[in-house]
C-alpha positions in Angstrom: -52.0 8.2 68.4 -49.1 8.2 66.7 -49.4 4.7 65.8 -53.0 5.4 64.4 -51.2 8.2 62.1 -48.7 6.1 60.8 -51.1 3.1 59.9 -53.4 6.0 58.1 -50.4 7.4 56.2 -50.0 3.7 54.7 -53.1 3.1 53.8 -53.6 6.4 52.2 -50.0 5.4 49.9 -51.5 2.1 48.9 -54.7 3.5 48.1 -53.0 6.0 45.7 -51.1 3.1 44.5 -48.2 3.0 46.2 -46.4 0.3 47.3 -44.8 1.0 51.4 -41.4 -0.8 50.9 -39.8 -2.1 54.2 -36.5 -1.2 54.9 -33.9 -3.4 53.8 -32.6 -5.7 55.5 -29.1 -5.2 53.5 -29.1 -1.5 54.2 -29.4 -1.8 57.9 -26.4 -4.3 57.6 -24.4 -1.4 55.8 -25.5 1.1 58.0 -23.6 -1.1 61.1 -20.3 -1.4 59.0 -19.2 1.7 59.7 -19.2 1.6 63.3 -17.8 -2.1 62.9 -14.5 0.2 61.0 -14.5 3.0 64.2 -14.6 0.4 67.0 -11.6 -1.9 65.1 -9.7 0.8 65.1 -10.5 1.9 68.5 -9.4 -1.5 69.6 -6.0 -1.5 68.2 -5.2 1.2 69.8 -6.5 0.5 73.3 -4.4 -3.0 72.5 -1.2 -0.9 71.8 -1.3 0.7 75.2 -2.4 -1.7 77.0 0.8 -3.7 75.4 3.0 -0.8 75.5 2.0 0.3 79.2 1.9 -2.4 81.1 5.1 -4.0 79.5 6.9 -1.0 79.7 8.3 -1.1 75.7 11.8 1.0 75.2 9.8 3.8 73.1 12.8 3.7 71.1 11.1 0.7 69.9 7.4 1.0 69.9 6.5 4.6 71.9 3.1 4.5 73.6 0.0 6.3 72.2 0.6 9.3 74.8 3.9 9.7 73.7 3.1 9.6 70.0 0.4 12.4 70.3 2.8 14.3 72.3 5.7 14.4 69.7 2.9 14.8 66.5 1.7 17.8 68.7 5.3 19.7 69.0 5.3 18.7 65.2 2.6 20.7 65.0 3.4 23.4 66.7 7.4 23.5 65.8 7.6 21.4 62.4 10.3 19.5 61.4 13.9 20.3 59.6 13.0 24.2 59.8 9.5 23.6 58.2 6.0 23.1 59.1 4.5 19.9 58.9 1.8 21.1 56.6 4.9 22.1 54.3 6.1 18.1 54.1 2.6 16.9 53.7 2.2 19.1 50.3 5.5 18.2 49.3 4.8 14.7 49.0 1.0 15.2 47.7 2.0 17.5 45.2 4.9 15.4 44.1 2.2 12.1 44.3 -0.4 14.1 42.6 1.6 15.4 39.3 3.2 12.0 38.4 -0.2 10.2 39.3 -2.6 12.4 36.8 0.3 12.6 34.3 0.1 8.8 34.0 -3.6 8.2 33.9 -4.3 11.0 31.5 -2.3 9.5 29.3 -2.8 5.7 30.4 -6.3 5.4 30.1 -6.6 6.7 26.2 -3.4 4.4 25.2 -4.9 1.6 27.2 -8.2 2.0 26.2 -6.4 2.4 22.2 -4.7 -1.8 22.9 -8.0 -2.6 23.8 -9.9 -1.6 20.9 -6.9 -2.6 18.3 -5.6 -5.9 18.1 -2.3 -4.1 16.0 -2.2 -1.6 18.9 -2.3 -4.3 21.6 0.4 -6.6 20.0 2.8 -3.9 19.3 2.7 -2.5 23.1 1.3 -5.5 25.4 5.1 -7.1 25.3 6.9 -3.8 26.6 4.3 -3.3 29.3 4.6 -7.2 29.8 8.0 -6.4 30.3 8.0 -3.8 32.5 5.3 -4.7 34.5 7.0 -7.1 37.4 9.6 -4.8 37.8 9.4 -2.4 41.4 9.6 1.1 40.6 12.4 2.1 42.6 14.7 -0.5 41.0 14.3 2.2 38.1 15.9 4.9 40.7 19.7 4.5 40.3 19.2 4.8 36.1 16.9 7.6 37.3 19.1 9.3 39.3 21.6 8.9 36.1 19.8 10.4 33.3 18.0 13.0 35.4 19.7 13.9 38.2 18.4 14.5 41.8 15.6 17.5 41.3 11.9 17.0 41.6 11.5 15.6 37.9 13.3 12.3 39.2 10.8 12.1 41.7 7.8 12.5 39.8 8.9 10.5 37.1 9.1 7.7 39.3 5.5 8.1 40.6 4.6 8.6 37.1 6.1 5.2 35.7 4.3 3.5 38.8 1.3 5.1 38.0 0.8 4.8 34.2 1.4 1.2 34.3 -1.2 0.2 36.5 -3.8 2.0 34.2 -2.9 1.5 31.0 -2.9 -2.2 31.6 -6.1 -1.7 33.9 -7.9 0.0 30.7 -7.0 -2.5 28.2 -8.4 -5.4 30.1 -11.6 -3.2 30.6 -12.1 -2.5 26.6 -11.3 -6.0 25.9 -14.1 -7.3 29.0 -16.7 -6.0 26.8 -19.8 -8.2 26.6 -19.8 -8.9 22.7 -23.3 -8.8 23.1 -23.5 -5.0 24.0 -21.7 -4.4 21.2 -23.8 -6.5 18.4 -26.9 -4.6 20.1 -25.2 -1.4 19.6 -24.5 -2.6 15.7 -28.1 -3.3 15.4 -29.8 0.0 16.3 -27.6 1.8 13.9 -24.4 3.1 15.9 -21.6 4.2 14.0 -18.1 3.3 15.3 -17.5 6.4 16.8 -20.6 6.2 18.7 -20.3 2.7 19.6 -17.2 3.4 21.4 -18.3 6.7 23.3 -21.9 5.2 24.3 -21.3 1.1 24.4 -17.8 0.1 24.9 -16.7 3.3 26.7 -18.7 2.9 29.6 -18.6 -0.9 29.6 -15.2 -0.6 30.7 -15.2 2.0 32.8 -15.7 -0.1 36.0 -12.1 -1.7 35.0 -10.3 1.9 34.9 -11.4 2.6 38.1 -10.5 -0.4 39.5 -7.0 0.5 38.1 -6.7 4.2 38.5 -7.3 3.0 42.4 -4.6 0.8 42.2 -2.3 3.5 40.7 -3.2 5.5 43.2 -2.5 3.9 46.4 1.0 2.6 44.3 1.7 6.2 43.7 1.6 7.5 47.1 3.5 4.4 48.0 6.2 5.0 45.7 6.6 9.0 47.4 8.7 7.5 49.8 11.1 5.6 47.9 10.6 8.9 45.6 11.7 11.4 48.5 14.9 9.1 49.2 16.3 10.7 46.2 18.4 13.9 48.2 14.8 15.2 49.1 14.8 17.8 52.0 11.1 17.8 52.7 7.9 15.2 52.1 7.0 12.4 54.4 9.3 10.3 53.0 12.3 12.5 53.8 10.7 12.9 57.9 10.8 9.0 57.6 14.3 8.7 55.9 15.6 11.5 58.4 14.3 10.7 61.8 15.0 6.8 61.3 18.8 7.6 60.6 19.3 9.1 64.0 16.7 6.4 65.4 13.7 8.8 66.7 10.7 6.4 66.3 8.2 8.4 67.2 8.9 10.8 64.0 9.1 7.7 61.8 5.7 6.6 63.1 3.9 9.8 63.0 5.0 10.3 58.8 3.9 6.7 58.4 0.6 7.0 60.0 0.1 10.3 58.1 0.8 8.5 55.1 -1.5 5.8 55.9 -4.4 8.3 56.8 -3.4 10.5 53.3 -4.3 7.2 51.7 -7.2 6.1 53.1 -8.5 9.2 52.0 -7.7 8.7 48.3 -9.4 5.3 48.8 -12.8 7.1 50.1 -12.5 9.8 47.6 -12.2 7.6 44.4 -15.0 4.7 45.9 -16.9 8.2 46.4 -16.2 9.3 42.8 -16.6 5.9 41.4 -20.4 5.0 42.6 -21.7 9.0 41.8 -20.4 8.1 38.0 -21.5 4.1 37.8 -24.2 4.6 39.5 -25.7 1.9 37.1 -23.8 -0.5 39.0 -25.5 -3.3 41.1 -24.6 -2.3 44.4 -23.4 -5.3 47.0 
């Protein structure tokens, strides 16, 4: 019967001219990958204890799973240094946050700017040249120096990281403009200023992304090396702290927190990214 209905329901859709369209062989593919992501992981970790059980590791140098949920549980429950653990995690977002959208609000228009001017690129593309292969934190003694040890070191830090990923990430977008979008545009009558804002804009928006992710991920990187300046809370600082008096199981519980922090920016942006370029072939 149910059979009968479905072959009736077809027919009825091509006889109103509608094409039935299979499903997709590509979309079953990608509705496998995440389970392919949940069973890696579960893997690793039924490899870690395995390896950590049955060789019975010092957990001064790799604890067991157990163990680890144990301690991130009295974390939970007690915090650490006098504070809650929810009170380090904001610490470090709000510090990775504020230099991150400092630098891309005011990245993406200059980068955008050096792709659009020739004048504007050659006066700026050698500082950012420049500055670009140098790490971040080899910036934090002069840091330290001109600005002291308060949260505006910190930040600035994050921000340097961040606003050089993107501005160089949005001038390689404007300038990866197909000419011939931009000779259609001239033909139907745009004006500059529409040209820009309707053609080039979103032409190169796929390029920004690519960099604010980058920036991102960089940023919440660079929180560590940010909290090592006298901070007395943030991941970094539980890191810093628990590894000087050699508790391991602290030091992995603010790195895995770190690592889960940012594989959440990473979904969130991808998110953000295909909801705004939806015009973007999909792989």
């Amino acid at each position: 019967m149910t059979t009968e209905v479905t072959i009736a329901r077809d027919d009825a859709a091509v006889a109103a001219g509608r094409r039935v369209a299979p499903a997709s062989p590509a979309a079953s593919r990608r509705a496998h990958y995440p389970l392919i992501s949940v069973g890696a992981v579960l893997l690793l970790l039924c490899i870690w204890a395995l390896v950590t059980n049955l060789f019975h590791i010092s957990p001064m140098v790799m604890p067991t799973p157990q163990a680890l949920y144990g301690h991130f549980v009295a974390m939970l429950l007690g915090g650490y240094a006098g504070q809650p653990l929810w009170a380090h995690i904001l610490a470090s977002l709000g510090r990775s946050m504020t230099g991150l959208l400092c630098g891309i609000v005011l990245a993406v228009p200059i980068g955008l700017c050096m792709g659009y001017s020739r004048a504007v690129n050659a006066a700026l593309m050698p500082i950012f040249g420049f500055i670009r292969p140098i790490p971040p934190i080899a910036f934090i003694p002069l840091v330290i120096l001109w600005f002291g040890i308060g949260e505006f070191s910190k930040i600035l830090l994050i921000f340097a990281a961040s606003f050089n990923f993107t501005v160089l990430a949005s001038a390689a977008g404007m300038r990866a403009v197909p000419e011939q979008l931009v000779r259609a545009g001239i033909n139907l009558g745009l004006t500059r200023r529409q040209l820009f804002i309707s053609v080039m804009l979103p032409a190169a928006l796929p390029q920004i992304f690519t960099g604010i992710k980058t920036s991102t991920a960089v940023s919440w990187a660079i929180v560590v090396a940010a909290e090592l300046i006298a901070a007395q809370a943030g991941l970094g600082f539980i890191i810093e702290d628990a590894g000087t008096f050699f508790r391991t199981p602290e030091v992995l519980i603010g790195v895995v927190i770190i690592g889960i922090v940012g594989l959440s920016f990473e979904l969130v942006i991808t998110l953000a990214e295909r909801r705004l370029l939806h015009w973007q072939a999909k792989g």
